[in-house]
C-alpha positions as CSV (number, residue, x, y, z in Angstrom):
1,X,-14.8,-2.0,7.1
2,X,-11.0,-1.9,7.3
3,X,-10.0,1.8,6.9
4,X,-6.4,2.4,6.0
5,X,-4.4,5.9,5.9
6,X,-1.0,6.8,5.3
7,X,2.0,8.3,7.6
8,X,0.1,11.7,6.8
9,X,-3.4,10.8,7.9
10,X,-4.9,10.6,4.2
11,X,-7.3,7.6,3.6
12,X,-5.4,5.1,1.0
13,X,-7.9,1.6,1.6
14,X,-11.5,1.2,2.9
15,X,-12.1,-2.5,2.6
16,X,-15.9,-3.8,1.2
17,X,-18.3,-4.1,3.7
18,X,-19.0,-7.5,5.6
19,X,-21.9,-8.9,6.7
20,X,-22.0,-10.4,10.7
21,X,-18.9,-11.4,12.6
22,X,-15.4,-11.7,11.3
23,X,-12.7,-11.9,13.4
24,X,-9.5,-9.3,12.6
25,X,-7.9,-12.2,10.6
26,X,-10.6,-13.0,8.4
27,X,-10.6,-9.5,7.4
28,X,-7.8,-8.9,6.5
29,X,-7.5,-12.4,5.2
30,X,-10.8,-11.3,3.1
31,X,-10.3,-7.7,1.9
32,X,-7.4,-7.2,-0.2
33,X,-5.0,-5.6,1.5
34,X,-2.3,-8.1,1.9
35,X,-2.0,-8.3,-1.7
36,X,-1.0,-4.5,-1.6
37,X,1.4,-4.8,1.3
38,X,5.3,-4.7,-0.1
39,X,8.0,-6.1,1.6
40,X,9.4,-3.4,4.0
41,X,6.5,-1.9,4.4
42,X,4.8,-1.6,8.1
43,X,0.7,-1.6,9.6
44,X,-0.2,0.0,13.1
45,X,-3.2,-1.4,15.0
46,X,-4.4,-1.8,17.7
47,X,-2.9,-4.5,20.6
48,X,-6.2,-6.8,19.7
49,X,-5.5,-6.7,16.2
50,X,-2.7,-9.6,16.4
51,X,-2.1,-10.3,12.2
52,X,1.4,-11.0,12.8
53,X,1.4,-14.2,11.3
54,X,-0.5,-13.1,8.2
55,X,2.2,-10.3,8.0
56,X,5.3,-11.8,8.6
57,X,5.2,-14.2,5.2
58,X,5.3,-10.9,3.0
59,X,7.8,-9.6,5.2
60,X,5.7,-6.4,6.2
61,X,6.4,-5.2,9.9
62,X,3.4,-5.0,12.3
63,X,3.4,-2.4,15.0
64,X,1.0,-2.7,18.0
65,X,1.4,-1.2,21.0
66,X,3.3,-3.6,23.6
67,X,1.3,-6.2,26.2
68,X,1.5,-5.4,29.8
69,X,1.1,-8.9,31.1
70,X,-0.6,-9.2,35.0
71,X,1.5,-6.9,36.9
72,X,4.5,-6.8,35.0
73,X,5.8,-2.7,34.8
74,X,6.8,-2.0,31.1
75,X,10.3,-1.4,30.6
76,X,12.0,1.9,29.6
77,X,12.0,0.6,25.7
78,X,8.1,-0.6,25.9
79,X,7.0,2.6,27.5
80,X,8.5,5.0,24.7
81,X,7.3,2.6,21.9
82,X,4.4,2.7,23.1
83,X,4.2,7.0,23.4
84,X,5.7,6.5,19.8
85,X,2.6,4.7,18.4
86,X,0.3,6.5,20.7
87,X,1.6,9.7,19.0
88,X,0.7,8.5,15.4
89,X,-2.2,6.3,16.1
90,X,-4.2,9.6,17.2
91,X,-4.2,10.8,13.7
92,X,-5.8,7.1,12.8
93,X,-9.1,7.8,15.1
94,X,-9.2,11.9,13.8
95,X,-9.2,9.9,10.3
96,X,-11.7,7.6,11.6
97,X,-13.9,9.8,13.4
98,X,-13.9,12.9,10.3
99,X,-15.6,9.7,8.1
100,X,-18.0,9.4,10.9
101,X,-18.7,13.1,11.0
102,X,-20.7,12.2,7.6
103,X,-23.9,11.8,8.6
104,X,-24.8,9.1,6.5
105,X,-22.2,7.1,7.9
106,X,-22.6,8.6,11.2
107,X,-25.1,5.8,12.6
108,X,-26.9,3.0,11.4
109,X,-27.3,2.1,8.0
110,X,-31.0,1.9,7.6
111,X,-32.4,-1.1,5.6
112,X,-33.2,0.7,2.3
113,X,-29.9,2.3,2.0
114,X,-28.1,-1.0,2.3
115,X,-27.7,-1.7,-1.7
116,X,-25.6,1.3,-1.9
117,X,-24.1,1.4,1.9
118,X,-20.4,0.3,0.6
119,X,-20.5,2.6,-1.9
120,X,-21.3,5.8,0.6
121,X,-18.9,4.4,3.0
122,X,-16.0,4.6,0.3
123,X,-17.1,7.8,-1.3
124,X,-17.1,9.8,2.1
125,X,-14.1,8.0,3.2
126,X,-12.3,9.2,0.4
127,X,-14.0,12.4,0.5
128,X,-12.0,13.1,3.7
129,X,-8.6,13.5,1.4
130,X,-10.1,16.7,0.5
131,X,-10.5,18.1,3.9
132,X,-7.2,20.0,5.2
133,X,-4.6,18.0,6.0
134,X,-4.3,15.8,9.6
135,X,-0.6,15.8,9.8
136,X,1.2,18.9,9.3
């Protein structure tokens, strides 16, 4: 699933579960979210997660961390963008990791739990909104 959260570490999208292997682009391609991205708006992933080309038609910024290519040495400008996103994108893995501390969700799904496996996802994704707040 694709989990989503805002500036202030509160859960706004949990995409539908998918079945095998989907690459970054399919998913996002697949789950809905584009259609809820506005112009001016930005997304913060990971380096891997390249959806700049999905992004850029809507006009919605992507910010990844920079690439350190061989033995290239960052510049000034690379290394504090990159302590910039680091600084936020900890509050995406506390997000991430207080869904996981659900322990339905916590390992794997067994077989006669799948019907309703999206569902429990959602709800204790969502659930997490109620718990205090990440960002102060």
């Amino acid at each position: 699933a694709l989990i989503c959260i805002s500036p202030y570490g509160t859960v706004t999208f949990v995409s539908n579960l998918f079945e095998g292997a989907i690459s970054d682009c399919e998913l996002v391609e697949q789950c809905g979210l584009l259609s809820m991205l506005e112009p001016g708006d930005s997304v913060m992933a990971d380096k891997g997660f390249d959806i700049q080309h999905l992004l850029a038609p809507i006009r919605v910024r992507l910010n990844i961390p920079p690439f350190r290519r061989g033995e290239q040495v960052f510049t000034p400008d690379a290394v504090m963008k990159t302590k910039k996103i680091a600084a936020v994108r900890i509050h995406v893995e506390r997000a991430i990791n207080r869904i996981k501390e659900f322990s339905l969700v916590s390992g794997v799904i067994p077989n006669s739990l799948w019907d309703i496996a999206e569902q429990t996802i959602h709800v204790c994704a969502y659930l997490t909104n109620f718990q205090p707040a990440l960002v102060g």
